[in-house]
N, C-alpha and C positions, 0 to 999 in steps of 0.2 A: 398062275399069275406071273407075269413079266413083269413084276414092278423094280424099281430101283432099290438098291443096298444103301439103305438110310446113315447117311455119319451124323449121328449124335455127340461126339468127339466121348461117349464111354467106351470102357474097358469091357462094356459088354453088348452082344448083338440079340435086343430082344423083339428083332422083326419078324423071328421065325416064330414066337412061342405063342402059345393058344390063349386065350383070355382067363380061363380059369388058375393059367398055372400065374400068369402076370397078377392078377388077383391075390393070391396067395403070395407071391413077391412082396406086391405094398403091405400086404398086411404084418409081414415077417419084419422089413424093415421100419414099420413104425411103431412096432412094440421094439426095438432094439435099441428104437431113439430114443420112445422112454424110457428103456430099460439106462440109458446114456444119462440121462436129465435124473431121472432119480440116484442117480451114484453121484454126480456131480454137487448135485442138492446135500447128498449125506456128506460129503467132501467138504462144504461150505460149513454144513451147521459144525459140524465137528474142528474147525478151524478159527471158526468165531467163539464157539466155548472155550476152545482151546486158550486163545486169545484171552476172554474172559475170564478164566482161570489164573491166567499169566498176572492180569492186573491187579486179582485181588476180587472179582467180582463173583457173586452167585448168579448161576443162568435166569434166576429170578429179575434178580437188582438187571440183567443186561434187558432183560425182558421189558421191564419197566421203564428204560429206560428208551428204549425204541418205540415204546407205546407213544411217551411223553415227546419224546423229537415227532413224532405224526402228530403232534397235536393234540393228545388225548382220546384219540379215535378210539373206539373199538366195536368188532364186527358185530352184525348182528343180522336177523336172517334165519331162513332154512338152508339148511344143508352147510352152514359154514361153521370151523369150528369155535368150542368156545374155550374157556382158559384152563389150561393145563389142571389137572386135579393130582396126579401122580406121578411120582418120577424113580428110574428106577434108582436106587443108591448107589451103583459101583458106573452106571452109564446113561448121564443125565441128557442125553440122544433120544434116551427113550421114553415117551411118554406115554398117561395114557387119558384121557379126557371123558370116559364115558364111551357106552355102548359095549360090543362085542371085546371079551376080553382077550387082549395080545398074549401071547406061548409065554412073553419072558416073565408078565405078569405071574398064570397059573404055574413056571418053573419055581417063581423064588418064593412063590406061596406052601409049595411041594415042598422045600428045604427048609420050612418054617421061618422064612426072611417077609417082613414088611417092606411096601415101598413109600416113600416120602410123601408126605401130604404137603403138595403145594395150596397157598391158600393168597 
């Protein structure tokens, strides 16, 4: 092929690569994006708790209180979640709401620790 050297103005030349390995490209960089978006997420919640803390508040009272600024909304549905049932004690980050149970759950269960009944 005599084709032209495409300027995409990137850092990198992927006129030469096959389709499958460009395939695997997109697919590497959009788990990386999410891998990006969910750190950023845990960065947020953990900064509003924090904040939360600061004033005085429980992640509950902040919970409820963002309910109550939407309106009194709340979701409902398949597939979305519903309200917090458990939290762990020492990292109120983590929750757990039903279904498959999370590591940190079955760990603090193992140490003989309970987690918090949110209600």
């Amino acid at each position: 092929m005599n084709e032209e050297k495409r300027n995409t103005g990137l850092p990198y030349d992927f006129s030469e690569l096959p389709e499958e390995e460009l395939e695997q490209i997109i697919k590497t960089a959009e788990k990386e994006i999410e891998r990006r978006k969910e750190v950023k997420r845990e960065i947020a919640l953990h900064q509003v708790l924090a904040a939360a803390q600061e004033a005085g508040m429980t992640p509950e009272e902040l919970l409820r209180m963002a309910t109550e600024a939407k309106g009194g909304r709340r979701r409902h549905g398949g597939g979305k979640r519903g309200a917090i049932a458990w939290r762990h004690p020492d990292d109120p980050g983590k929750v757990y709401r039903g279904g498959k149970k999370p590591e940190w759950l079955k760990e603090l269960k193992e140490k003989g620790r309970e987690p918090v009944k949110v209600e």
